[in-house]
PALOZA-247532 format. One line per field, with one value per residue (C-alpha): residue in three letters; x, y, z. Coordinates in steps of 0.25 Angstrom, whole numbers, plus 2048, in hexadecimal, padded with zeros to 3 digits. Layout:
REM PALOZA-247532
code c(Ala / ...);
x c(X / ...);
y c(Y / ...);
z c(Z / ...);
END
This chain:
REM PALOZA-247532
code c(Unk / Unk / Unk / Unk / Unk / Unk / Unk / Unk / Unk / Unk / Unk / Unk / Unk / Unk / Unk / Unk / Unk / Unk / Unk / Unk / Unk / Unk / Unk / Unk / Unk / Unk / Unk / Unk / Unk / Unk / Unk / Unk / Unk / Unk / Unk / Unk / Unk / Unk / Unk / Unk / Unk / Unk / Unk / Unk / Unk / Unk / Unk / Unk / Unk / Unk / Unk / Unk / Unk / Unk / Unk / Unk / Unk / Unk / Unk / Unk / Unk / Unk / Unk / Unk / Unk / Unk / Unk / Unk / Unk / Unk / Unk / Unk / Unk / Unk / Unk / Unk / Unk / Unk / Unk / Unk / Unk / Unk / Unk / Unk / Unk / Unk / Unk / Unk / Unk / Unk / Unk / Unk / Unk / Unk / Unk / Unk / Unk / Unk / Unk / Unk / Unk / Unk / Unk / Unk / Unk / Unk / Unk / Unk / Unk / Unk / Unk / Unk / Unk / Unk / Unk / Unk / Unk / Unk / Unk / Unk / Unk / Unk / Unk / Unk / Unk / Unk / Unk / Unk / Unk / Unk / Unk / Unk / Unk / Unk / Unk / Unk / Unk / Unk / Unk / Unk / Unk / Unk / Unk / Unk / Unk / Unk / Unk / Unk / Unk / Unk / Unk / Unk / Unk / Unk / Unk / Unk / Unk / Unk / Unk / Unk / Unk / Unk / Unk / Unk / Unk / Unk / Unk / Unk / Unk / Unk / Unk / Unk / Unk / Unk / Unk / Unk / Unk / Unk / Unk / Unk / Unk / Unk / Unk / Unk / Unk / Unk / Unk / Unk / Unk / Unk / Unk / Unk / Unk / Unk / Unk / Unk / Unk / Unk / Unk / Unk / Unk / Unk / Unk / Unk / Unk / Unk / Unk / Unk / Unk / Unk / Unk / Unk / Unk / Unk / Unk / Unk / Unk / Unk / Unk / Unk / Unk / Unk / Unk / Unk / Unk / Unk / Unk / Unk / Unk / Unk / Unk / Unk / Unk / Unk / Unk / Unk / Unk / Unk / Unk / Unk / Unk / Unk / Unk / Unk / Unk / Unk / Unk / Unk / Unk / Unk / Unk / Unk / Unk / Unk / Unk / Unk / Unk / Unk / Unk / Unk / Unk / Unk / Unk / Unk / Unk / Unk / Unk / Unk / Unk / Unk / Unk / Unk / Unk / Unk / Unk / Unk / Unk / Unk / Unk / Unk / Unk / Unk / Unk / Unk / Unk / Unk / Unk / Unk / Unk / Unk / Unk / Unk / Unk / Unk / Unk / Unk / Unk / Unk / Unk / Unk / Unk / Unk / Unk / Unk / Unk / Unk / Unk / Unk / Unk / Unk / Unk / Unk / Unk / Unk / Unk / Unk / Unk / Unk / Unk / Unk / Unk / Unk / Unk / Unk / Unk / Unk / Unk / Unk / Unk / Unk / Unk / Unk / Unk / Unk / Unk / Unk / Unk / Unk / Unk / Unk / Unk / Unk / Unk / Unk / Unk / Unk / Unk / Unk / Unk / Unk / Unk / Unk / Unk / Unk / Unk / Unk / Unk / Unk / Unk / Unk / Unk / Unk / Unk / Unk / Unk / Unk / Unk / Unk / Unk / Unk / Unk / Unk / Unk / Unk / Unk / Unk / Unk / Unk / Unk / Unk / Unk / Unk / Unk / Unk / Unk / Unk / Unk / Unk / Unk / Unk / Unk / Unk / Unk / Unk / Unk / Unk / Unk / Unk / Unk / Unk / Unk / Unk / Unk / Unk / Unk / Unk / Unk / Unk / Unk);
x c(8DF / 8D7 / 8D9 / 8CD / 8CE / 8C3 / 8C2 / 8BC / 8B4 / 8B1 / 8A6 / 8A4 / 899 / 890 / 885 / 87D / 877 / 86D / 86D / 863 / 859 / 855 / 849 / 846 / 838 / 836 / 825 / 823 / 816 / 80D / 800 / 7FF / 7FD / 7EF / 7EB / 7E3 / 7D8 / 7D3 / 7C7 / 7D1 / 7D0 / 7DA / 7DC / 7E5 / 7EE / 7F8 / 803 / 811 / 81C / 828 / 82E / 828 / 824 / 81A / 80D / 80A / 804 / 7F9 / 7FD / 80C / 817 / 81B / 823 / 82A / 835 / 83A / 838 / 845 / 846 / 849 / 840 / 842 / 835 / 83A / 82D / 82A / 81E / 81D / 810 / 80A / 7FF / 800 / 808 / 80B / 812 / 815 / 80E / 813 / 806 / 808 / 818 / 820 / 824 / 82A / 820 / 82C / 82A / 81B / 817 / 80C / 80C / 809 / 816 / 81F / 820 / 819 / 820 / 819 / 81A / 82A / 82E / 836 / 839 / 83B / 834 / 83D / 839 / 83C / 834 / 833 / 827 / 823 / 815 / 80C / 80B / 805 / 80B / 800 / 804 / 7FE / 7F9 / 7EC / 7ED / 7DE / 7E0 / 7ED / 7EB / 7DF / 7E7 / 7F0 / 7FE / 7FE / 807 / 80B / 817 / 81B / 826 / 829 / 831 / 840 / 849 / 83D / 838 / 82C / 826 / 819 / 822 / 82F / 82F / 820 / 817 / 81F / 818 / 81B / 815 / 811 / 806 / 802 / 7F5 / 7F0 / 7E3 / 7DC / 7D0 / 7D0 / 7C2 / 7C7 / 7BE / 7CA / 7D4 / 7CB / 7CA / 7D5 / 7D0 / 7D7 / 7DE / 7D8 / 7E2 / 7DC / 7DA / 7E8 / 7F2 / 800 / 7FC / 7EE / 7E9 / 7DB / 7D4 / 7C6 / 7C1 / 7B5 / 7AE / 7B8 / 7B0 / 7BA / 7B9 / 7C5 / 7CA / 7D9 / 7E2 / 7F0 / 7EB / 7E3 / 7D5 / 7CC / 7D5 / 7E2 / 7E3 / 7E2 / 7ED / 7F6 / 800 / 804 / 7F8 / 7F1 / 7F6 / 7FC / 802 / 805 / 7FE / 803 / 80A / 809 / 804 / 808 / 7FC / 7FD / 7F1 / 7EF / 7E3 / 7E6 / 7D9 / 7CC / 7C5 / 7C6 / 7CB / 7C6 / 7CF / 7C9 / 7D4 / 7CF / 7CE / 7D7 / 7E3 / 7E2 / 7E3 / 7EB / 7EC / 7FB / 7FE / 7F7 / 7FC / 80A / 80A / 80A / 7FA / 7FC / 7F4 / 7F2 / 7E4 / 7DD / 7D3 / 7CC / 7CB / 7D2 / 7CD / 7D8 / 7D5 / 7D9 / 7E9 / 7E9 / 7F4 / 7F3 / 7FB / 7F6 / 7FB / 7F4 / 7F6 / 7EF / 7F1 / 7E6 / 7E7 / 7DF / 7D9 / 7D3 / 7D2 / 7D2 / 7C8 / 7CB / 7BE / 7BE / 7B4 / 7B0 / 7B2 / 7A5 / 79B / 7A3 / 79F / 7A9 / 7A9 / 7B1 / 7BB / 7C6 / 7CE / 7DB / 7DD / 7E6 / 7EC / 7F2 / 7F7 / 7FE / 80E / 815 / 807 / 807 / 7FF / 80D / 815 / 81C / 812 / 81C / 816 / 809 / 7FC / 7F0 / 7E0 / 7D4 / 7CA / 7CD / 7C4 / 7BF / 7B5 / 7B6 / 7C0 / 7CD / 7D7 / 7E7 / 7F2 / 802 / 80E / 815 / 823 / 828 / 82B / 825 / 819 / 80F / 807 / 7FA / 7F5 / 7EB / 7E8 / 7DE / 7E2 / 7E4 / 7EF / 7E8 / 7EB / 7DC / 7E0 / 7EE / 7F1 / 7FB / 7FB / 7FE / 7FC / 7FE / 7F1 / 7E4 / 7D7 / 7D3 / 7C5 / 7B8 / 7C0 / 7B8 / 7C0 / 7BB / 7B8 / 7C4 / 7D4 / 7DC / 7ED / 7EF / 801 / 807 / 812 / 81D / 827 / 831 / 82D / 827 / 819 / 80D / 801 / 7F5 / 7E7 / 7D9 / 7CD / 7C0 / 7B5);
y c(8D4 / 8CB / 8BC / 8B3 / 8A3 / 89B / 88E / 883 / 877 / 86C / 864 / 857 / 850 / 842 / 844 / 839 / 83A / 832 / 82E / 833 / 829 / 82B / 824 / 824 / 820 / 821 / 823 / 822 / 828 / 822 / 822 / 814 / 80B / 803 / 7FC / 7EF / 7EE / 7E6 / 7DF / 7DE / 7EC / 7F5 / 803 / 80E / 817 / 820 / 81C / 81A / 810 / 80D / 80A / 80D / 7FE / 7FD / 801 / 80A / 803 / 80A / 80F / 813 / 80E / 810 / 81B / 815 / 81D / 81F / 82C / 835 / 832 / 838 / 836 / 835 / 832 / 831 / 835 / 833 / 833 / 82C / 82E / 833 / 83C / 846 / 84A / 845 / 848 / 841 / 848 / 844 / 843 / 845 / 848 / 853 / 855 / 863 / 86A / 867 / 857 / 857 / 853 / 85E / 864 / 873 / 873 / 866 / 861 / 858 / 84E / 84E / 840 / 83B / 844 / 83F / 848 / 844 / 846 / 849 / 848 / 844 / 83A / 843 / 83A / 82B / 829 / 826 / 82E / 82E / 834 / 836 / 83D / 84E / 850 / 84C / 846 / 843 / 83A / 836 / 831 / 82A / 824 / 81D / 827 / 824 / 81D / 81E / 824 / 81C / 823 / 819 / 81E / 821 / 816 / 80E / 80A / 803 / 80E / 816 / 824 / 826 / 822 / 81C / 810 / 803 / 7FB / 7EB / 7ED / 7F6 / 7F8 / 805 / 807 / 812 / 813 / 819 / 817 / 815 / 819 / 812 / 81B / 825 / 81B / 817 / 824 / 82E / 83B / 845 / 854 / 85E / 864 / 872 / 874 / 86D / 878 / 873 / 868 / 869 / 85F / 861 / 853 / 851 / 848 / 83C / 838 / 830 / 822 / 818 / 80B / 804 / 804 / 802 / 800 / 800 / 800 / 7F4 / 7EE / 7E3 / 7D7 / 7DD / 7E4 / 7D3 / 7D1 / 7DD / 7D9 / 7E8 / 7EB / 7E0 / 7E1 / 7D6 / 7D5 / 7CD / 7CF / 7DB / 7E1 / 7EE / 7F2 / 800 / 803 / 812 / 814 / 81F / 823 / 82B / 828 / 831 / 828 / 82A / 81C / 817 / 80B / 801 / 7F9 / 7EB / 7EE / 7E5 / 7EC / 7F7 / 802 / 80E / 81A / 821 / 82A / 832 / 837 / 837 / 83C / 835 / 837 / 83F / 834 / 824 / 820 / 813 / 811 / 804 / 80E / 81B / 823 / 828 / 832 / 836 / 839 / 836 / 829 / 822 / 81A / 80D / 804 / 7F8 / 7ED / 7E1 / 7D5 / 7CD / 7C3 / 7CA / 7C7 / 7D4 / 7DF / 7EF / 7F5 / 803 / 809 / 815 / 821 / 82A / 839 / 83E / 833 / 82E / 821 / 814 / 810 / 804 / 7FD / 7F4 / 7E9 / 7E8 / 7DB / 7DB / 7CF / 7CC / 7BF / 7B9 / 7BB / 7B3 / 7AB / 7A2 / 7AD / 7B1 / 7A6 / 7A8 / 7A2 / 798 / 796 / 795 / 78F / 790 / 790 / 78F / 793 / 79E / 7A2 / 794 / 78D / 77D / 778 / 77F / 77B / 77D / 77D / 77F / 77D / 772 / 76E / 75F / 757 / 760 / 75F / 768 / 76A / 773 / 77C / 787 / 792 / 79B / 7AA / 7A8 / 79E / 792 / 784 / 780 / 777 / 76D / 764 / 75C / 75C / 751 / 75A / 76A / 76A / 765 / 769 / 76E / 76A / 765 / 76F / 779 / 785 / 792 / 79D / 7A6 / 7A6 / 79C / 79D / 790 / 78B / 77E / 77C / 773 / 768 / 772 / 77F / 787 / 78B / 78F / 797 / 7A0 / 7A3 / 79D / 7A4 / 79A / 7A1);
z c(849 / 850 / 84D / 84D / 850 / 849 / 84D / 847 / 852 / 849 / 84F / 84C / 84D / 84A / 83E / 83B / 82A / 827 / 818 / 810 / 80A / 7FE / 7F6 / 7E7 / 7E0 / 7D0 / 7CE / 7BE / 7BA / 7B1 / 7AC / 7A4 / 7B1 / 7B5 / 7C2 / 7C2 / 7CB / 7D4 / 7CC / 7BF / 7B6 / 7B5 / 7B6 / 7AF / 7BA / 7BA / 7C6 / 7CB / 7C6 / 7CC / 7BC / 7AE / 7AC / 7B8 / 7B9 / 7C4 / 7D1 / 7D8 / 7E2 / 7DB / 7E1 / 7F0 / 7F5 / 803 / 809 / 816 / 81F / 81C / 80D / 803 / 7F7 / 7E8 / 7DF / 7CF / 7C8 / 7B9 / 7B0 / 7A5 / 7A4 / 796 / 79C / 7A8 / 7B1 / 7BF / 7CD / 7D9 / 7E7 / 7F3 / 7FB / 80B / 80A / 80E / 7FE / 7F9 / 7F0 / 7E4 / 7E7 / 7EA / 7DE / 7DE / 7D0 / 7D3 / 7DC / 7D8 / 7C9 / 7C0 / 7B6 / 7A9 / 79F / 79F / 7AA / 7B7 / 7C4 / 7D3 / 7DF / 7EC / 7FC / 808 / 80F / 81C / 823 / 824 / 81F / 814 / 809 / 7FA / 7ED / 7E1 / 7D4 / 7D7 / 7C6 / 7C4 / 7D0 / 7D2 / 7C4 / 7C7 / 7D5 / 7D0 / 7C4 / 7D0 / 7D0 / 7E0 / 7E9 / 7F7 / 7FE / 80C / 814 / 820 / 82C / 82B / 827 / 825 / 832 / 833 / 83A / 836 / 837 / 83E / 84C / 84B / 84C / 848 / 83E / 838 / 82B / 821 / 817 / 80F / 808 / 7FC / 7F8 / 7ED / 7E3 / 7D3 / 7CB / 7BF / 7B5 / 7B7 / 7B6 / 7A6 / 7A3 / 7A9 / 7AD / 7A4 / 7A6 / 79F / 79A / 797 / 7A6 / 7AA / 7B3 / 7B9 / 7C5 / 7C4 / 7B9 / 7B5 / 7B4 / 7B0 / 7BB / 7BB / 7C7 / 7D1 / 7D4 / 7D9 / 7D5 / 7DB / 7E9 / 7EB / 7F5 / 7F2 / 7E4 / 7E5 / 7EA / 7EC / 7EB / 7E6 / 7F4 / 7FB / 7F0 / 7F4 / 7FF / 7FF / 804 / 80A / 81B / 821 / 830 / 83A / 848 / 852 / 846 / 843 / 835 / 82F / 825 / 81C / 815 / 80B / 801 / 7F3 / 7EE / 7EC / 7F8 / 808 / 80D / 81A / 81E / 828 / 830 / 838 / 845 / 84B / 844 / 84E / 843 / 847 / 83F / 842 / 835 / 82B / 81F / 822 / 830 / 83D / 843 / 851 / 857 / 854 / 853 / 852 / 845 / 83E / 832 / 82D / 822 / 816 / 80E / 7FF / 802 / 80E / 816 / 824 / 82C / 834 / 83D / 83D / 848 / 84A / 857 / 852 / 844 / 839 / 82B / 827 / 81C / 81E / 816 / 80E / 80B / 7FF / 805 / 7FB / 801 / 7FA / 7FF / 80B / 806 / 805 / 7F6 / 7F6 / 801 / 7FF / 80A / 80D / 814 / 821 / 828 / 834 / 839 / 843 / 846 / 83C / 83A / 82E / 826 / 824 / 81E / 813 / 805 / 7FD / 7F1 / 7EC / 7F6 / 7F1 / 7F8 / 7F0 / 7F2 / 7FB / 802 / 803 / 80C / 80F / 805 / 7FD / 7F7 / 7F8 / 7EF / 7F0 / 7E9 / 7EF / 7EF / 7EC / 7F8 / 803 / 80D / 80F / 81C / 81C / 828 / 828 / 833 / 837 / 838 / 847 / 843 / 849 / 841 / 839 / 82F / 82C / 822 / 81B / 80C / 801 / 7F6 / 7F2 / 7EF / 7F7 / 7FD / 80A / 80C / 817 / 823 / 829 / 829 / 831 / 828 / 826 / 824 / 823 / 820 / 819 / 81B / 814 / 818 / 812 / 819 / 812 / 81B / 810 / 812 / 808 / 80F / 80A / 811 / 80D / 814 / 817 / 812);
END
């Protein structure tokens, strides 16, 4: 009888495991929410909350992981109407978690269920509710999905461009007739993931970026861009709208177009303007070595006539390294009128037993105007300023600073 050995050789070795991250969001569905727009009236929306006390934001609130990440989106509707689903536009979702009701699942009124997937590519993505959606998306159930290079660096993708600062736009539209008067299913006609809406002309009326326009846009430091010089700005851009969007960059930004729709562009190229179609996201890098005072312009384009129907401005700012335009605003300081002409008047809240000294600069940083003040309030009158901006510091024998801008119309 033949006698076999076996022997055993252990090998040891060194495994390095990299913990798994895992994110968790909770969307609440809901069709009771409203926007207020930017000349003061109001329209109905569906949305996205965070909690069941908050009206839904337009867009819904930020998805933001990091490449590698597992996600975990708790969904619930408590909507009393339709149906709704979550789709992942752009990322690598399995058909279960798409959100695409022929092939994932749909959560009618009071019904919760959780989507899962792994964030497998840094870009810029958009999530929209997949029932109706052409209502639904109107009706503001949107948001965006930033997935940002592994363990967060501040890189456009793993391994790419650096950037200093970030900013992240969605566009869209509202014609608030639909948002008055809700285009309804027809019921008789309804089959599973294919709702049957009896749709009015679409004829915008409201242009938004980041769910605002006009004013509310100057007002929204979210939005609004703001740099120092030489630093790099990282810009993702995305359009769920019915609209094209051509985007129009300053040209001393140096615009450079590096990804597209959640992918790395094979080649860099250099544009003053890019367009963004319905769905579609963008990646630019924006860079400026000069001071700058200016505005980006989104223009909506009809796809049908090919005309641009209405533009709004996204005001960008870029200043000097540590330049005054960056101190810190204690308090309150106040300029009025503004814009002004020859004389205006300035106000601030001033503390007991503390001297204030006035200076103003021009946007190259040059010295144009000092004074010492007596009192918290006074006015600045027969000087001849040159037209255009002006930062405005007073500054107190204690060290703390008020400042604000007035622009000489």
């Amino acid at each position: 009888m033949k006698k076999f050995i076996i022997i055993y050789i252990l090998l040891i070795g060194t495994f390095v495991v990299k913990a798994q991250v895992k994110k968790n969001f909770t969307l609440i569905m809901r069709t009771t929410g409203y926007i207020v727009l930017y000349d003061g009236d109001t329209a109905k929306t569906f949305g996205f909350a965070t909690k069941l006390s908050q009206n839904p934001p337009i867009p819904g609130p930020l998805i933001e992981v990091n490449e590698g990440d597992s996600v975990f989106v708790l969904a619930k509707n408590i909507s009393q109407g339709p149906p709704h689903t979550i789709h992942w536009h752009g990322l690598d979702v399995d058909q279960a978690n798409d959100g695409t009701p022929a092939t994932s699942f749909e959560l009618k009124h009071m019904e919760e269920a959780t989507y899962k997937f792994k964030a497998t590519h840094a870009g810029t993505y958009i999530y929209h509710c997949h029932m109706g959606d052409v209502v639904h998306v109107q009706m503001g159930m949107y948001g965006l999905v930033v997935v940002k290079a592994a363990n967060a660096a501040k890189t456009a993708w793993t391994g790419g461009p650096n950037y200093d600062s970030e900013y992240a736009w969605l566009n869209s539209e509202i014609d608030k007739k639909w948002h008055d008067s809700i285009p309804e299913t027809d019921h008789d006609s309804t089959q599973k993931g294919h709702e049957i809406f009896m749709i009015p002309k679409y004829n915008p009326t409201y242009f938004l970026v980041n769910g605002k326009s006009k004013q509310q846009i100057k007002a929204d430091s979210l939005t609004c861009i703001k740099s120092e010089q030489n630093k790099t700005i990282y810009l993702r851009v995305g359009n769920i709208g019915n609209m094209q969007n051509r985007i129009t960059f300053p040209s001393k930004l140096n615009a450079k177009i590096i990804d597209s729709d959640g992918r790395p562009l094979p080649t860099v190229f250099s544009s003053d303007s890019i367009w963004v179609s319905p769905g579609e996201r963008y990646g630019v890098l924006l860079q400026s070595s000069d001071i700058l005072d200016d505005s980006i312009s989104v223009e909506y384009i009809n796809m049908n006539t090919h005309k641009s129907v209405a533009t709004e401005w996204v005001p960008v700012t870029i200043t000097k390294t540590n330049s005054i335009a960056e101190i810190n605003v204690y308090n309150n300081l106040q300029i009025f009128p503004n814009p002004a002409k020859d004389n205006f008047y300035i106000h601030f809240n001033e503390q007991k037993n503390i001297k204030y000294n006035l200076t103003m600069y021009n946007t190259s940083g040059i010295l144009c105007f000092e004074k010492q003040l007596v009192h918290n309030a006074f006015e600045i009158a027969g000087i001849s300023f040159s037209k255009g901006l002006y930062f405005v510091v007073i500054t107190g024998s204690d060290g703390g600073q008020y400042s604000g801008k007035l622009l000489v119309d």
